[in-house]
N, C-alpha and C positions, 0 to 999 in steps of 0.2 A: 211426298214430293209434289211440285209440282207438276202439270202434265207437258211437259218434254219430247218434243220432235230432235231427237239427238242428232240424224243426219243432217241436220239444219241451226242446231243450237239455236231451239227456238222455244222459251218456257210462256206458260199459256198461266193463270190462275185463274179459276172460272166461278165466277157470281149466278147463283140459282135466281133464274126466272130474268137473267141480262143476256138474252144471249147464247147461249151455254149450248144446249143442242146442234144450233146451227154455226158455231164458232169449232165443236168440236167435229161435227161434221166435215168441215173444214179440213181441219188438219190432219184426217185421214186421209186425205185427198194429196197430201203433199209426203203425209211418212210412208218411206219403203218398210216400215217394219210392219206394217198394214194389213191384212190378208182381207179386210171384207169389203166387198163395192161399194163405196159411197153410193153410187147414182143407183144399186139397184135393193140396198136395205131402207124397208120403210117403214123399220121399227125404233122408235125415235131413244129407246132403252140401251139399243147395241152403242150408241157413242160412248153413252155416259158407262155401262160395263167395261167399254174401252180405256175410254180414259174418266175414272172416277172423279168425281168433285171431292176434294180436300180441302180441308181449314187452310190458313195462312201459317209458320212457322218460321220466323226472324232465320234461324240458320239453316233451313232447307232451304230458304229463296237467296239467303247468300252464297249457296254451294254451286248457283245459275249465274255468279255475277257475271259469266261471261258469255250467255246467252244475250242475246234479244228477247225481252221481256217484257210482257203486255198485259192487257185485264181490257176487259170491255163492261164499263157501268152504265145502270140504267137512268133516268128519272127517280126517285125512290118512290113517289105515289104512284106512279106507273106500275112500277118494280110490285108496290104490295097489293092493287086491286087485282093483278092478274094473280095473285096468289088466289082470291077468291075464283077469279071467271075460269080460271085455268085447272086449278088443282082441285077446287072445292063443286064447282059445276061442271065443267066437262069432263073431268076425270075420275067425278066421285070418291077423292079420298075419302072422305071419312064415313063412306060407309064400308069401308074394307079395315079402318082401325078396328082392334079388339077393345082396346082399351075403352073405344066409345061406351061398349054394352054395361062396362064398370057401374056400378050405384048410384058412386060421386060424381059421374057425369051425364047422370039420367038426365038429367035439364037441358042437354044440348043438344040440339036438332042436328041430324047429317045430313040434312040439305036445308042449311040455317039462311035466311036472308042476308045482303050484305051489313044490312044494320048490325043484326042482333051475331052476327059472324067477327065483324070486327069489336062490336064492344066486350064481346067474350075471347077476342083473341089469345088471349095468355093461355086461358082454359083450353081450346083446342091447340092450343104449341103444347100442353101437356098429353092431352088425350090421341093425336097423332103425332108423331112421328116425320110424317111427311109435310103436313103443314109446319114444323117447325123448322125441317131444314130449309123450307124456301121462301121464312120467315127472319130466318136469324138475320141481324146485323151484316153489311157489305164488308164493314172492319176484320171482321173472322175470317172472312175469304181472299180479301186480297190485300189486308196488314191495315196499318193506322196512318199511311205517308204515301198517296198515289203517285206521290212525286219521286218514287224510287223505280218506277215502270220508265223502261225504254218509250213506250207509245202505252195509254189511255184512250181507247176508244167508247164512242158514247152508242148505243146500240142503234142510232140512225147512221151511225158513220160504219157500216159492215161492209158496206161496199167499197168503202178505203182498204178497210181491213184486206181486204180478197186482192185487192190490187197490190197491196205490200207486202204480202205474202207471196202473191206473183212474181213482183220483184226480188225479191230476199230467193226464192228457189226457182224460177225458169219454169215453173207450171203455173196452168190457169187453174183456178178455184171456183167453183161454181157457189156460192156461200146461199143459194137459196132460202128464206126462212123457213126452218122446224120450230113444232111444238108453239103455234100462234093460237092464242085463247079464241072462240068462236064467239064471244060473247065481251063487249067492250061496257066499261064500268068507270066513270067518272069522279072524282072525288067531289065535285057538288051535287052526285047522286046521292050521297050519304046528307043522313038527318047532322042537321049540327052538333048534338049530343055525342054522334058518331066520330065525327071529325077530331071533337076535345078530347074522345080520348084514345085514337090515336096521333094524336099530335105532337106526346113526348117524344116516337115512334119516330116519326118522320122529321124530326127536330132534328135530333140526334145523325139521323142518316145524312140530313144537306146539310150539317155540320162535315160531315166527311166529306162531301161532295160537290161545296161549296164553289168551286173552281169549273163545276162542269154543268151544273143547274140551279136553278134559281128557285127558292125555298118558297111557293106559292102562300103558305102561312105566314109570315115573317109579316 
């Protein structure tokens, strides 16, 4: 299902590494069904154990059509270098994969640079787990037609978000950013080689996203 504020009929579907944290954040702040302090948990895990991120499902997001229904996407080059600065530097995935120590992926560093991190991407979306889920496709998570969301927010627009949230339920939302990478990564920080190959990557993404960012490759 999606994640659902039922006293409010308000369905959420959340894009890993858009957002997601401090949007869920958010709507704990508004559900009575709630029991944990937003303002005083500063473990950025309890939202997402809250309210899980799930794939997209045509008939589970029809079962809301009578919600207020939203998504907040990112950039997509945005979206995938903080996969690196985020999951892969400051949170060390993958030195907590097991699969890393496997044979067949003796070749890949757990603290790989962005170069040789993204031209080996497919290989760590196999060897973790966690780089894959906040690698996959935007399409899995919030469907193939943004234009079926009541509101599309871009994740510089959260402070709208919080204000129509205010609106829609009579509380204020403090939507503070969680979970912000300490370390910022550019896409003309990457070697060109780097760039070409992920470029099917991000091709494909402002393909989806075409209506909300502008495809810096094209």
């Amino acid at each position: 299902m999606p994640i659902i504020v039922s006293a409010h009929k308000i369905a959420y579907m959340a894009l890993p590494k858009a957002g997601c944290s401090t949007v869920k954040r958010a709507l704990a702040q508004i559900d009575p069904g709630v029991t944990v302090d937003p303002g005083a948990a500063d473990d950025v895990d309890v939202w997402h154990r809250l309210y899980p991120t799930v794939r997209f499902r045509p008939h589970r997001w029809g079962a809301v059509a009578d919600h207020w229904r939203f998504c907040v996407v990112r950039d997509p080059v945005k979206r995938l270098m903080s996969v690196y600065t985020n999951r892969v530097v400051q949170f060390g995935d993958l030195h907590d994969s097991r699969k890393m120590k496997w044979p067949w992926f003796a070749h890949l560093s757990p603290a790989p640079d962005p170069d040789f991190f993204f031209r080996h991407l497919e290989e760590y979306m196999r060897a973790s787990s966690v780089i894959r889920h906040h690698v996959l496709p935007a399409e899995l998570f919030i469907g193939p037609d943004p234009g079926r969301y009541d509101r599309v927010y871009r994740t510089g627009e959260l402070a709208q978000l919080a204000e129509d949230l205010r609106a829609r339920t009579g509380q204020a939302v403090d939507i503070s950013r969680e979970n912000a990478s300490d370390m910022k990564l550019r896409l003309d920080d990457l070697a060109p080689a780097t760039i070409d190959a992920i470029r099917p990557r991000l091709t494909r993404e402002y393909a989806l996203l075409g209506d909300f960012f502008t495809n810096p490759l094209a």
